[in-house]
N, CA, C and O atoms as CSV, one atom per row, in Angstrom:
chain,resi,resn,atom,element,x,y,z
A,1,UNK,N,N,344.540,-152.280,9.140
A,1,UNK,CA,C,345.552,-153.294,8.967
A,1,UNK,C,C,346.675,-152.792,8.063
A,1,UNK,O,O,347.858,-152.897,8.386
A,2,UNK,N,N,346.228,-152.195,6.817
A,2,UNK,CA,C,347.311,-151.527,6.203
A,2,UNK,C,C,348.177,-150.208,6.380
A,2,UNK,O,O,349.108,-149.776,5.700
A,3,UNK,N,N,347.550,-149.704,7.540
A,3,UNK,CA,C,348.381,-148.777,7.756
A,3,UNK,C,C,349.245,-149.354,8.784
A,3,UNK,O,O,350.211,-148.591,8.790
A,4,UNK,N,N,349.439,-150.204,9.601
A,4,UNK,CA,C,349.685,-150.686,10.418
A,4,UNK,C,C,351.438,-151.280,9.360
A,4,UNK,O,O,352.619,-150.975,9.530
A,5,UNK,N,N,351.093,-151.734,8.852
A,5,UNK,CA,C,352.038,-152.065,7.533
A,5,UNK,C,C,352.644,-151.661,6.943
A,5,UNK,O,O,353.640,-152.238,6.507
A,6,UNK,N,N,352.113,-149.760,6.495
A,6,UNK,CA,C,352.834,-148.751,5.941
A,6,UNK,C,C,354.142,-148.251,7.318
A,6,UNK,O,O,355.314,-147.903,7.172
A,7,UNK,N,N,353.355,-148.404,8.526
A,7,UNK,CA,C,353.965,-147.056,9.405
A,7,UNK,C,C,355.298,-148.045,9.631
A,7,UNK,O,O,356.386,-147.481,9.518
A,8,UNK,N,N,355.300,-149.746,9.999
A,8,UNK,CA,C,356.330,-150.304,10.081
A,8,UNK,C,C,357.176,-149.825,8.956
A,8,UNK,O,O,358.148,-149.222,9.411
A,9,UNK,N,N,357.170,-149.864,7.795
A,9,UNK,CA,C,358.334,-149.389,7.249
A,9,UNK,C,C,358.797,-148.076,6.677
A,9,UNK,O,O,359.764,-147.873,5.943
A,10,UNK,N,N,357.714,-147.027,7.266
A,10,UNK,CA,C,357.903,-145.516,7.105
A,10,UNK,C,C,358.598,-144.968,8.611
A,10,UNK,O,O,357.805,-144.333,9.306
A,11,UNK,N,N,359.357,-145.067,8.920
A,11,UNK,CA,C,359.641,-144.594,10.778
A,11,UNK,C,C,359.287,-143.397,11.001
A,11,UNK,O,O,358.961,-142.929,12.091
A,12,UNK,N,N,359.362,-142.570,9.442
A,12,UNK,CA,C,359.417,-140.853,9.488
A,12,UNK,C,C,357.995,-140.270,9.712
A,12,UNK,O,O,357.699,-139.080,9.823
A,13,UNK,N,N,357.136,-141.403,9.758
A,13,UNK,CA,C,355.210,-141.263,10.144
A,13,UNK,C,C,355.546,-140.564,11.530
A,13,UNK,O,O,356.321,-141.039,12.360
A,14,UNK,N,N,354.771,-139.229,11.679
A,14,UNK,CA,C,354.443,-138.767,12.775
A,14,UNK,C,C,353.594,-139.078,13.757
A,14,UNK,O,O,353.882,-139.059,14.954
A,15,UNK,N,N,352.317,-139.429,13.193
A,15,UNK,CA,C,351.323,-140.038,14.165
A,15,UNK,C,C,350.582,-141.054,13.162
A,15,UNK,O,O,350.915,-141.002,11.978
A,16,UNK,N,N,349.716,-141.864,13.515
A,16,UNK,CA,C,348.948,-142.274,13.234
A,16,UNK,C,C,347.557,-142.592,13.999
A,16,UNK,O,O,347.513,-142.880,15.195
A,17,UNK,N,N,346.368,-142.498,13.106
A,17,UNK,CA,C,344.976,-142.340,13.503
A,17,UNK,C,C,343.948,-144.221,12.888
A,17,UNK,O,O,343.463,-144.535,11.801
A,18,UNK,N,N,344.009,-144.740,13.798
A,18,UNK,CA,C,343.298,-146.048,13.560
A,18,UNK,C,C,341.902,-146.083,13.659
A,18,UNK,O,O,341.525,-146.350,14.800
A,19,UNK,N,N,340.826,-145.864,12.670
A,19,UNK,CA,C,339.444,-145.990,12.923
A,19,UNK,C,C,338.676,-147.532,13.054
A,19,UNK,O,O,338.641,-148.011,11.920
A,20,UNK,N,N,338.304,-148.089,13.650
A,20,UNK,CA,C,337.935,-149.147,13.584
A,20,UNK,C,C,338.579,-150.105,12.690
A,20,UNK,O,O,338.115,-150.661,11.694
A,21,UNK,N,N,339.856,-150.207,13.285
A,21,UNK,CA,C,341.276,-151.169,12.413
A,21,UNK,C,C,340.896,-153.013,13.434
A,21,UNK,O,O,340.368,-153.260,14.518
A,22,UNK,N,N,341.546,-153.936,12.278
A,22,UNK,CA,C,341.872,-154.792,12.434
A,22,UNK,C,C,343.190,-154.832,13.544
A,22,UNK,O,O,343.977,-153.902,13.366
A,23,UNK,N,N,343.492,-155.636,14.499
A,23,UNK,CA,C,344.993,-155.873,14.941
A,23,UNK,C,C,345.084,-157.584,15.133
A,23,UNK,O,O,346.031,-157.999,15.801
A,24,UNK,N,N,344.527,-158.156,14.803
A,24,UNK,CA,C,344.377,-159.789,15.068
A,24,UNK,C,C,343.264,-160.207,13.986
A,24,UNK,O,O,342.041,-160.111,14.083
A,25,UNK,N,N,344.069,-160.713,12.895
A,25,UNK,CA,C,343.660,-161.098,11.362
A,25,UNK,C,C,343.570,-161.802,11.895
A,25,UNK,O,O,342.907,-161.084,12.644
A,26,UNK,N,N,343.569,-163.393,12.750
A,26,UNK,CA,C,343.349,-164.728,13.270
A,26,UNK,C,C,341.775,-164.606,13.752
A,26,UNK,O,O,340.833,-165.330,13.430
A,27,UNK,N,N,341.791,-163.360,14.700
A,27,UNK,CA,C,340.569,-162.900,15.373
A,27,UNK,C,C,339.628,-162.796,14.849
A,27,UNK,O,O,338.611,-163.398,15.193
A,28,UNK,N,N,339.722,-161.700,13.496
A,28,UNK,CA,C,339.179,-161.556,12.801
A,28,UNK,C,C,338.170,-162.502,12.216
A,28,UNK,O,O,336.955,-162.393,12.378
A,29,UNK,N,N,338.976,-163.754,11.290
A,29,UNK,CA,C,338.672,-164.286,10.885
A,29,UNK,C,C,337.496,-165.499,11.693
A,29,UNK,O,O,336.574,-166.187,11.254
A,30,UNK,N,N,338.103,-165.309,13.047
A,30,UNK,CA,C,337.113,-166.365,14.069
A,30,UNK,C,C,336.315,-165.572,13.642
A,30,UNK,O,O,335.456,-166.110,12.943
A,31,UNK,N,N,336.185,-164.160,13.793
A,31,UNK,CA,C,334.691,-163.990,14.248
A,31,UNK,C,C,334.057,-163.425,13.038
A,31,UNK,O,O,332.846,-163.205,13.083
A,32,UNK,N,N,334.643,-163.194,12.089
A,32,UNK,CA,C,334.111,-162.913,10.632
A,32,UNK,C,C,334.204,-164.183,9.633
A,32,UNK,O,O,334.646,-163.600,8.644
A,33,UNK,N,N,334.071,-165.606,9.222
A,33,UNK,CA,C,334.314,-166.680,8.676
A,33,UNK,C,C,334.333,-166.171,7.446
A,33,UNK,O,O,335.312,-166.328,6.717
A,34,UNK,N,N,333.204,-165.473,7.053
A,34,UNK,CA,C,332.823,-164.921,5.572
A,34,UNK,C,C,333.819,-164.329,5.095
A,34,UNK,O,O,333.857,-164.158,3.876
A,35,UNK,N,N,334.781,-163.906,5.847
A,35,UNK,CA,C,336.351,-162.947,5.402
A,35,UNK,C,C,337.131,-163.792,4.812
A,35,UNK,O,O,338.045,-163.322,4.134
A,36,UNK,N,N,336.985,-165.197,4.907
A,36,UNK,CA,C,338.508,-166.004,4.472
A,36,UNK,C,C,338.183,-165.441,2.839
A,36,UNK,O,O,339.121,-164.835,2.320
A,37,UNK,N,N,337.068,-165.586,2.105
A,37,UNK,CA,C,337.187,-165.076,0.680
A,37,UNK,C,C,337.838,-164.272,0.289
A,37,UNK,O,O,338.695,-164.435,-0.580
A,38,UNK,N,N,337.498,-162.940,1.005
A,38,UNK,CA,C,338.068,-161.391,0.787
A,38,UNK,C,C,339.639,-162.398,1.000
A,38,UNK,O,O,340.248,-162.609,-0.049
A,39,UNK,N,N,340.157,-162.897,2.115
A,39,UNK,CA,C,341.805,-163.241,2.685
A,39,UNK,C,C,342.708,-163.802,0.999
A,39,UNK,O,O,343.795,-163.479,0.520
A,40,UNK,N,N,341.559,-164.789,0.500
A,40,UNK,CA,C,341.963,-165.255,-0.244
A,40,UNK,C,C,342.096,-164.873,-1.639
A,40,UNK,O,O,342.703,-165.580,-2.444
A,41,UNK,N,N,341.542,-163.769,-1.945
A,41,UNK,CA,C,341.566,-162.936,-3.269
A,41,UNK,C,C,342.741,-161.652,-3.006
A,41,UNK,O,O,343.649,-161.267,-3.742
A,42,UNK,N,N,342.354,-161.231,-1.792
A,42,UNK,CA,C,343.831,-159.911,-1.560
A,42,UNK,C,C,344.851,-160.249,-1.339
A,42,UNK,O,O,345.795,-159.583,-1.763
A,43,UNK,N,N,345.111,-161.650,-0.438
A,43,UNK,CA,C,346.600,-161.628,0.367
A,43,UNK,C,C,347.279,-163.348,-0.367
A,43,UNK,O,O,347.127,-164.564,-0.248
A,44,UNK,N,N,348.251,-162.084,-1.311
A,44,UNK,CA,C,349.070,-163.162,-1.766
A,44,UNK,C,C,349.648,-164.714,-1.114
A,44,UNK,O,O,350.081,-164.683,0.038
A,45,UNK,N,N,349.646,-165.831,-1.736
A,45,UNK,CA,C,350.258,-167.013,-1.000
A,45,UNK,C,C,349.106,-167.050,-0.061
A,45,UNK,O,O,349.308,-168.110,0.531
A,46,UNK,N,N,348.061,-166.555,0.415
A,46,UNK,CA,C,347.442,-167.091,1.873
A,46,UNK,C,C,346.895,-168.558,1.747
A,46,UNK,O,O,346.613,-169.153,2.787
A,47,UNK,N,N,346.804,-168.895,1.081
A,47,UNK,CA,C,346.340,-170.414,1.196
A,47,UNK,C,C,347.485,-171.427,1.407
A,47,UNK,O,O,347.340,-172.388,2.163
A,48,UNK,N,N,348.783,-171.162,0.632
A,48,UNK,CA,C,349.740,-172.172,1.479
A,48,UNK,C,C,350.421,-171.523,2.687
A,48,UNK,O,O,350.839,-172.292,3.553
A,49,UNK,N,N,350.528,-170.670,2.797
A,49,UNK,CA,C,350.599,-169.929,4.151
A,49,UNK,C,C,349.688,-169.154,5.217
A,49,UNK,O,O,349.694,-168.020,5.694
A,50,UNK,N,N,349.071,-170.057,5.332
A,50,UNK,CA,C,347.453,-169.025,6.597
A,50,UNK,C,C,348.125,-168.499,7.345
A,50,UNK,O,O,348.387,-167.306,7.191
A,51,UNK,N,N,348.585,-169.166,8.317
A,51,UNK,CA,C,349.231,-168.883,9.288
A,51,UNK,C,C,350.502,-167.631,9.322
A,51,UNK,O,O,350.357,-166.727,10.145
A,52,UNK,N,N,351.225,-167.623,8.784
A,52,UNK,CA,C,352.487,-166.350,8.368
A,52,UNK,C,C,351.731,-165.320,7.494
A,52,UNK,O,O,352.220,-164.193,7.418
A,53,UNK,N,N,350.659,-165.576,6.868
A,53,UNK,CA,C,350.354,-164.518,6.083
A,53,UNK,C,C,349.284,-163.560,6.871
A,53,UNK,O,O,349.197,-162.397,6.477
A,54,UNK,N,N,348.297,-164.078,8.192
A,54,UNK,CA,C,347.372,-163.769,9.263
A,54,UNK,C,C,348.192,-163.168,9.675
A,54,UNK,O,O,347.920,-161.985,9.469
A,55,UNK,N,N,349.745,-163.340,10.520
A,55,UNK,CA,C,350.562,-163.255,11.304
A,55,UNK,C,C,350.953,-161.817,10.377
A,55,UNK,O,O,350.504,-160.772,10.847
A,56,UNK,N,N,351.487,-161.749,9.529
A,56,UNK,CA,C,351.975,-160.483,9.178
A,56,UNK,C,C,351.072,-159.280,9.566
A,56,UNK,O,O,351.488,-158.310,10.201
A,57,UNK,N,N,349.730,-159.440,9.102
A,57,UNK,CA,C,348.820,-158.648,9.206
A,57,UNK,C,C,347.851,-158.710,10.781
A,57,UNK,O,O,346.719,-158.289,11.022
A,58,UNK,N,N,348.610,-159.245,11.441
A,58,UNK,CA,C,348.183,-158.347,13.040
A,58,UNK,C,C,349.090,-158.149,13.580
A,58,UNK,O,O,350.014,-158.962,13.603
A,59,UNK,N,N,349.124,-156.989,14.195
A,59,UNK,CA,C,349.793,-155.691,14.559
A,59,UNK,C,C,350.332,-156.103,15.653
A,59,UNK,O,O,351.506,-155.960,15.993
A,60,UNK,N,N,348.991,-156.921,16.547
A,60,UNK,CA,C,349.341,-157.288,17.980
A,60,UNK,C,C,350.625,-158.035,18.141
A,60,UNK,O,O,351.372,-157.782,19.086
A,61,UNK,N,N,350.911,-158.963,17.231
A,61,UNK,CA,C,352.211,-159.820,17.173
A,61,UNK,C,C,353.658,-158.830,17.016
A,61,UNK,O,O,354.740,-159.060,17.557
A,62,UNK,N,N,353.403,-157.968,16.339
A,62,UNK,CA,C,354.621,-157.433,16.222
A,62,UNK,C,C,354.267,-155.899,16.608
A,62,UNK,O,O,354.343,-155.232,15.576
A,63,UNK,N,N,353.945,-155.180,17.607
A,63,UNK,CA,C,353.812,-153.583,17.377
A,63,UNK,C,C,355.143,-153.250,18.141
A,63,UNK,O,O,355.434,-152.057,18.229
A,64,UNK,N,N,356.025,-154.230,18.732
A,64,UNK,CA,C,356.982,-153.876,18.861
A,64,UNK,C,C,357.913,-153.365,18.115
A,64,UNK,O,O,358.776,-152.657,18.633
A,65,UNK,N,N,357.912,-153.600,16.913
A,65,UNK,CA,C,358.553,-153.094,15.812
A,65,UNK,C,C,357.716,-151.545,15.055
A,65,UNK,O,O,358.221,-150.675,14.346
A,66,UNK,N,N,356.691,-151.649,15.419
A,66,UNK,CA,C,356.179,-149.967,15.360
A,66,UNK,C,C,357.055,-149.098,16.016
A,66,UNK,O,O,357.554,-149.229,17.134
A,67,UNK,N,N,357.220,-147.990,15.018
A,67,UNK,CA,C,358.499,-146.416,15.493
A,67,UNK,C,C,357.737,-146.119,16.889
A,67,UNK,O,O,356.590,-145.815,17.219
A,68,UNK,N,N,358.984,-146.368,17.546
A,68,UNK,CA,C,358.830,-146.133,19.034
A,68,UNK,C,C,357.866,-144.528,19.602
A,68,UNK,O,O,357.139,-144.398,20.588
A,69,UNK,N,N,358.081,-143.938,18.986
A,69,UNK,CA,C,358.314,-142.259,19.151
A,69,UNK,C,C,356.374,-141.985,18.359
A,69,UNK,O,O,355.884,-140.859,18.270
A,70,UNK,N,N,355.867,-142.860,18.053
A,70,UNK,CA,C,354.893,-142.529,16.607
A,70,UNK,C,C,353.623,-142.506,17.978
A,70,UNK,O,O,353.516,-143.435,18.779
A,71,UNK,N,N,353.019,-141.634,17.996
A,71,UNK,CA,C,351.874,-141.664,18.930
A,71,UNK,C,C,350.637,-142.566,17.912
A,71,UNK,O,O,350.555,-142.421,16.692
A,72,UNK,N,N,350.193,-143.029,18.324
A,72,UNK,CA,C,348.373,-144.205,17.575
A,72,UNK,C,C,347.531,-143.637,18.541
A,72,UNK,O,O,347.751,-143.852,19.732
A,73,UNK,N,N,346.374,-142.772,18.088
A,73,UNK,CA,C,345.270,-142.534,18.443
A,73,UNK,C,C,344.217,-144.072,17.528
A,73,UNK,O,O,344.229,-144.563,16.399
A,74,UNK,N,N,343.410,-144.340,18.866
A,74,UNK,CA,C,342.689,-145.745,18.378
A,74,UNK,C,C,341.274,-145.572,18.544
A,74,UNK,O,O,340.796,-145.710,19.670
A,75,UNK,N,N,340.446,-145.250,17.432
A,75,UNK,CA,C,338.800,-144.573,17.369
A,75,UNK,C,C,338.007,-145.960,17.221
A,75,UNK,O,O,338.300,-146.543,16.177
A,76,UNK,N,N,337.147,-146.567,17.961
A,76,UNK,CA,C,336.503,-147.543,17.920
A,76,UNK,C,C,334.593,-147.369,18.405
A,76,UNK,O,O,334.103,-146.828,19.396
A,77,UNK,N,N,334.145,-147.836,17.629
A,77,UNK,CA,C,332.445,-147.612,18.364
A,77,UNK,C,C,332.404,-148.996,18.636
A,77,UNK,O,O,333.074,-149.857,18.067
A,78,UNK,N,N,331.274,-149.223,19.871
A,78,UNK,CA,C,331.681,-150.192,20.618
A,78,UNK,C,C,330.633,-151.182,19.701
A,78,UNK,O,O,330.751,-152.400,19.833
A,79,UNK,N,N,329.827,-150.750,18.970
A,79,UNK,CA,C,328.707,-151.991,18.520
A,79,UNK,C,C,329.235,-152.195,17.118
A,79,UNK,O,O,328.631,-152.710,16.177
A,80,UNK,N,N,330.413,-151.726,17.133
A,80,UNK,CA,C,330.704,-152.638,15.315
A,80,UNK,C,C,330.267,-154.031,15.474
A,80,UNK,O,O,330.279,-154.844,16.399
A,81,UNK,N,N,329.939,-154.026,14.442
A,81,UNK,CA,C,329.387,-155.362,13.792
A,81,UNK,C,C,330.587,-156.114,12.878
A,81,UNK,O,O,330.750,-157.334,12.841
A,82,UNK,N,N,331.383,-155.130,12.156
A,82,UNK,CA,C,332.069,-155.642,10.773
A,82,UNK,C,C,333.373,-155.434,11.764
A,82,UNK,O,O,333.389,-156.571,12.236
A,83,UNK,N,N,334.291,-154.871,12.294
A,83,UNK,CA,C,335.303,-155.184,13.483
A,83,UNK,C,C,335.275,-155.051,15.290
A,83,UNK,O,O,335.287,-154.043,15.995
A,84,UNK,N,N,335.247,-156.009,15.531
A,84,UNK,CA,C,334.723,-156.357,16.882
A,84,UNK,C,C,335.644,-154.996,17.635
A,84,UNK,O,O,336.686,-154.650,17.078
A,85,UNK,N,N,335.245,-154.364,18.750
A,85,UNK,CA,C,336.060,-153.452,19.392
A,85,UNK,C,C,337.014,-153.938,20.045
A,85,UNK,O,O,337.916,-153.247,20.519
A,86,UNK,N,N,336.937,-155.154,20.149
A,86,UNK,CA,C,337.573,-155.501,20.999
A,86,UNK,C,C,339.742,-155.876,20.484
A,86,UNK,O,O,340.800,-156.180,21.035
A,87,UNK,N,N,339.120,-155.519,18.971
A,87,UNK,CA,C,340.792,-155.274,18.630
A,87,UNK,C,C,341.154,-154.352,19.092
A,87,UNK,O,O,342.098,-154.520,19.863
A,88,UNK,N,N,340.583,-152.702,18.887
A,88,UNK,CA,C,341.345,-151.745,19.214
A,88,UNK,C,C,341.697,-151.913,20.918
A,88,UNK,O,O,342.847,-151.666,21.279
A,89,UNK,N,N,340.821,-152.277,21.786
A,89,UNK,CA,C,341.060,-152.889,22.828
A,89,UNK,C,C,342.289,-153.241,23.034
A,89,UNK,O,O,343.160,-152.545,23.555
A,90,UNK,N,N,342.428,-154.704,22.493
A,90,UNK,CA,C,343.735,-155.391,23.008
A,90,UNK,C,C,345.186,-154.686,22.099
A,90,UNK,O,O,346.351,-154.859,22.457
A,91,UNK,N,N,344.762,-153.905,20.911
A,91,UNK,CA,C,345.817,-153.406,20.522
A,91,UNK,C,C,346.225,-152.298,22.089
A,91,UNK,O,O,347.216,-152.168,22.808
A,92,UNK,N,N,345.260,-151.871,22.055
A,92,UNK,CA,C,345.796,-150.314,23.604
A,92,UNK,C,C,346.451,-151.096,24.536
A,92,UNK,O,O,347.417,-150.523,25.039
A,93,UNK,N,N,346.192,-152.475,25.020
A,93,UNK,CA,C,346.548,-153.107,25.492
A,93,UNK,C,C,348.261,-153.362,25.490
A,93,UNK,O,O,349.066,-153.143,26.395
A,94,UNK,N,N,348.399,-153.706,24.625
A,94,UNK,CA,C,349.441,-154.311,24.209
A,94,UNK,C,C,350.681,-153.256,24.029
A,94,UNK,O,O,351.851,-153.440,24.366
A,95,UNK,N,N,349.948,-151.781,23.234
A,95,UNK,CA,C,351.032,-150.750,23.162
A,95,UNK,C,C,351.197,-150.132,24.987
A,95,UNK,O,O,352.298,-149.976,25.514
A,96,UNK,N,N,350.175,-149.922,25.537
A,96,UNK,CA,C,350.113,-150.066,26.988
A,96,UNK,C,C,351.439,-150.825,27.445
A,96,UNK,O,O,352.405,-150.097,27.676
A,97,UNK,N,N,351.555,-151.792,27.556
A,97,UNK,CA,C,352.644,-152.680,27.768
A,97,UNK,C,C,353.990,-152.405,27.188
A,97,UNK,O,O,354.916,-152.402,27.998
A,98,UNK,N,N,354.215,-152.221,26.186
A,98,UNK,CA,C,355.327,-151.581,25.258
A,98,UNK,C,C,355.146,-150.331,25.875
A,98,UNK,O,O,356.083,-149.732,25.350
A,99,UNK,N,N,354.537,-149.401,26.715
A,99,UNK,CA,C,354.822,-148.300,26.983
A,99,UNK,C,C,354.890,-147.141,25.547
A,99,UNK,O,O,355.490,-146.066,25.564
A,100,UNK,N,N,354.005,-147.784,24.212
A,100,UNK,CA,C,353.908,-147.082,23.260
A,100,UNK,C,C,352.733,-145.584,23.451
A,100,UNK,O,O,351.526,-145.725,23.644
A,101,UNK,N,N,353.301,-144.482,23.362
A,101,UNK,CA,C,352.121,-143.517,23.150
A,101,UNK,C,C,351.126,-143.792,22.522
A,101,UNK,O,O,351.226,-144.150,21.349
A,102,UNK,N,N,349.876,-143.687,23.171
A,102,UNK,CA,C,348.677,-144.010,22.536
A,102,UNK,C,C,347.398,-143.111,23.133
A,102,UNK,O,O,347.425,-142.335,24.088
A,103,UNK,N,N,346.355,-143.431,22.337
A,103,UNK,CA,C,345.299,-143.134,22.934
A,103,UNK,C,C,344.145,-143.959,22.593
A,103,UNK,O,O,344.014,-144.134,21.382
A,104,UNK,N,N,343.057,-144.649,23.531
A,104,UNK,CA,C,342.068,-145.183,22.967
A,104,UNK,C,C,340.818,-144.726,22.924
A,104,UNK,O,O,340.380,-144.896,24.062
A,105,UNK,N,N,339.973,-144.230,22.242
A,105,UNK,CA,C,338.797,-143.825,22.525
A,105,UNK,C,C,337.886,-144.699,21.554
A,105,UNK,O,O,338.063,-144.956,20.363
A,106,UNK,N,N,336.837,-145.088,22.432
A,106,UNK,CA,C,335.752,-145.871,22.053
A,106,UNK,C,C,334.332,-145.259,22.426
A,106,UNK,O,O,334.108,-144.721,23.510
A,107,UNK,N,N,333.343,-145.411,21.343
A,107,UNK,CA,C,331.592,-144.475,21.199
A,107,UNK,C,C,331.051,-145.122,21.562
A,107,UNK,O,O,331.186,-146.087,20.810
A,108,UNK,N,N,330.208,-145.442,22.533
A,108,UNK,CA,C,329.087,-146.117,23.458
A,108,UNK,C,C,327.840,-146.314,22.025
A,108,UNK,O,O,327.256,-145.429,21.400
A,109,UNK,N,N,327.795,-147.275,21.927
A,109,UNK,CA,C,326.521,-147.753,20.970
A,109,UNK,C,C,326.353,-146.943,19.783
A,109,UNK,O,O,325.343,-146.385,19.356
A,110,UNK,N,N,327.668,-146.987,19.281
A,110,UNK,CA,C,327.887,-146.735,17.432
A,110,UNK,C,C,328.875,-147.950,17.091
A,110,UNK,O,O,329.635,-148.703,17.699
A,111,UNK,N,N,328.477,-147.738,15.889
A,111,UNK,CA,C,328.713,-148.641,14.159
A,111,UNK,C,C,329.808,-148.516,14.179
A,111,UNK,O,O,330.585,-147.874,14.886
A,112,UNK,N,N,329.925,-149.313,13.165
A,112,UNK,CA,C,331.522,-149.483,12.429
A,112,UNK,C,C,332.061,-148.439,11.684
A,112,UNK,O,O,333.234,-148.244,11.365
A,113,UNK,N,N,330.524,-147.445,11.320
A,113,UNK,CA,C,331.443,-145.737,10.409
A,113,UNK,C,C,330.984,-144.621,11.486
A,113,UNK,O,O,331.043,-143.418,11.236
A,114,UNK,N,N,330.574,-145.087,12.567
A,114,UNK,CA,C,330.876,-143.836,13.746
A,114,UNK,C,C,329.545,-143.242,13.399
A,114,UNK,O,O,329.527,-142.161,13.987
A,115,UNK,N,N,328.887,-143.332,13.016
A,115,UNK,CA,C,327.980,-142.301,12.186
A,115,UNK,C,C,327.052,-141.630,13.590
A,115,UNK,O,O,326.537,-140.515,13.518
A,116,UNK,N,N,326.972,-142.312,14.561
A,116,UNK,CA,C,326.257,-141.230,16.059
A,116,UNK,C,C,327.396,-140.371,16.483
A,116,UNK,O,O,327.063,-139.434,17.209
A,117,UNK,N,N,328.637,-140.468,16.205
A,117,UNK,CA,C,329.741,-139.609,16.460
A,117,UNK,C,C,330.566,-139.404,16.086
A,117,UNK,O,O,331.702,-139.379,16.561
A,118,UNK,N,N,329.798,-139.013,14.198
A,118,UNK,CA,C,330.827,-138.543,13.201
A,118,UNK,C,C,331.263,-136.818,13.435
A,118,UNK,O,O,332.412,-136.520,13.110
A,119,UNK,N,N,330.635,-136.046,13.818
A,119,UNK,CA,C,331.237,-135.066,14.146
A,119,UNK,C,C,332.523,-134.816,15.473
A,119,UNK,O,O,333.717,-134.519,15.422
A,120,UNK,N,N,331.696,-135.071,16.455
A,120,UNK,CA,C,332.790,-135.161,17.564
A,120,UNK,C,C,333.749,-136.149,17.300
A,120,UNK,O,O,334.715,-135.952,18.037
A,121,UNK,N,N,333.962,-137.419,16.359
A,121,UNK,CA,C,335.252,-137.866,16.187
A,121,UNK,C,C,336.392,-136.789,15.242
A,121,UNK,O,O,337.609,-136.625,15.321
A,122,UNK,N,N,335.609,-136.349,14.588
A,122,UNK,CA,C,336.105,-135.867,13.452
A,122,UNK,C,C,336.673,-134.330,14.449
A,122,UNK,O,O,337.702,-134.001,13.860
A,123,UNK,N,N,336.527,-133.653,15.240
A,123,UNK,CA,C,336.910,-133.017,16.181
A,123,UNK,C,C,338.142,-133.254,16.626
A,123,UNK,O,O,339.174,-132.648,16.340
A,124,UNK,N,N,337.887,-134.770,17.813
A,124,UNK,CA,C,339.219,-135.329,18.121
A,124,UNK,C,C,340.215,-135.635,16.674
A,124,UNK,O,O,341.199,-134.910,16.815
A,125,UNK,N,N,340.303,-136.188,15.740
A,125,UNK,CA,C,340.551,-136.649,15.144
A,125,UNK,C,C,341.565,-135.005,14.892
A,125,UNK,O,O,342.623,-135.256,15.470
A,126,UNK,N,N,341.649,-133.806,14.417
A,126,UNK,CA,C,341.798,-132.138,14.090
A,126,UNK,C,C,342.190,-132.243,15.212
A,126,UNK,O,O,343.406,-132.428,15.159
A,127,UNK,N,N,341.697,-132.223,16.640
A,127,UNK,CA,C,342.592,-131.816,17.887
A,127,UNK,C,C,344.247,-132.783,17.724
A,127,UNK,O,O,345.359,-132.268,17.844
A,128,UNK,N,N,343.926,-134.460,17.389
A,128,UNK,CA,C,344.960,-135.128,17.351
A,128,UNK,C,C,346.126,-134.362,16.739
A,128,UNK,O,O,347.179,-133.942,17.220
A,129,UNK,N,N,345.542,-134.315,15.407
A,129,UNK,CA,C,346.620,-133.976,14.287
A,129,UNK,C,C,347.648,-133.044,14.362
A,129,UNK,O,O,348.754,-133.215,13.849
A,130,UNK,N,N,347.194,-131.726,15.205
A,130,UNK,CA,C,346.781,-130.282,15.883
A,130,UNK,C,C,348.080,-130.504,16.400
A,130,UNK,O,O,349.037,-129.987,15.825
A,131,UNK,N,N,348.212,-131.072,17.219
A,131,UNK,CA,C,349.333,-131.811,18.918
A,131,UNK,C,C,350.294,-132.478,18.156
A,131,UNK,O,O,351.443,-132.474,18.598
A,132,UNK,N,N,350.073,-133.026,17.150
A,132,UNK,CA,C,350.927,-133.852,16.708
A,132,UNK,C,C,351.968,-132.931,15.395
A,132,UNK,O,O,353.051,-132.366,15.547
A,133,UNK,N,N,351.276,-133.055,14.380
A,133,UNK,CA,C,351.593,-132.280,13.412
A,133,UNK,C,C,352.143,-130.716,13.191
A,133,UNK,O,O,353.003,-130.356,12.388
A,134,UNK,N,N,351.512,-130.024,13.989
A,134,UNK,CA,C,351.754,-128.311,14.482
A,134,UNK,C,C,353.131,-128.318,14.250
A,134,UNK,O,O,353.668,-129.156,14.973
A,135,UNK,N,N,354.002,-127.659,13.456
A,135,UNK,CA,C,354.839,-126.769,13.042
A,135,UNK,C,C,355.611,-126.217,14.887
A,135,UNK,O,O,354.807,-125.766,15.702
A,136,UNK,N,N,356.334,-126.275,15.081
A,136,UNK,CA,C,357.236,-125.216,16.031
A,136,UNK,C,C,357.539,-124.290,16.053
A,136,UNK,O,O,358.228,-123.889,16.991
């Protein structure tokens, strides 16, 4: 979620790498209830503003305003428990639509820290950077 936040107002971000990210703080919160605490101790004003302050912090509402040019590689294991996959999902979705460079890759029956495919992410993750970052 917070990088999602940084890259909007950094344009000069080359790529960015999303590991099991939030993109629908509303979503979230359906399906995590126990989160409004955490909402309400980190995110300034959220109690007289739920609504605009949720809204800032998913991506999905605004990735139109994400640097056009910024490739998002999106790493998701499909049995998180603590962020449903199904954000990085509808985020691919959505940059899909915007015609934003992306990539989604999701781990068949891993966790929320990848841990059945902490090496081979961590692979892609060096190939990404590799393509992206590499010097001319």
């Amino acid at each position: 979620m917070q990088s999602y936040l940084a890259v909007k107002r950094l344009p000069n971000i080359k790529t960015l790498i999303a590991v099991a990210g939030v993109s629908d703080a509303h979503q979230a919160l359906i399906e995590r209830p126990n989160m409004e605490k955490v909402y309400k101790k980190r995110i300034p004003d959220y109690e007289v503003n739920i609504q605009q302050e949720l809204d800032k912090r998913s991506v999905t509402k605004w990735a139109h305003e994400l640097p056009s040019n910024m490739p998002i590689f999106l790493i998701h294991g499909e049995k998180d428990r603590r962020v449903n996959v199904g954000h990085s999902i509808r985020l691919a979705t959505v940059l899909k639509i915007l015609e934003h460079p992306h990539k989604l890759l999701v781990y068949p029956d891993d966790n929320h820290s990848l841990t059945q495919h902490r090496r081979r992410m961590m692979s892609e993750v060096v190939s990404w950077l590799d393509s992206y970052l590499r010097n001319p």
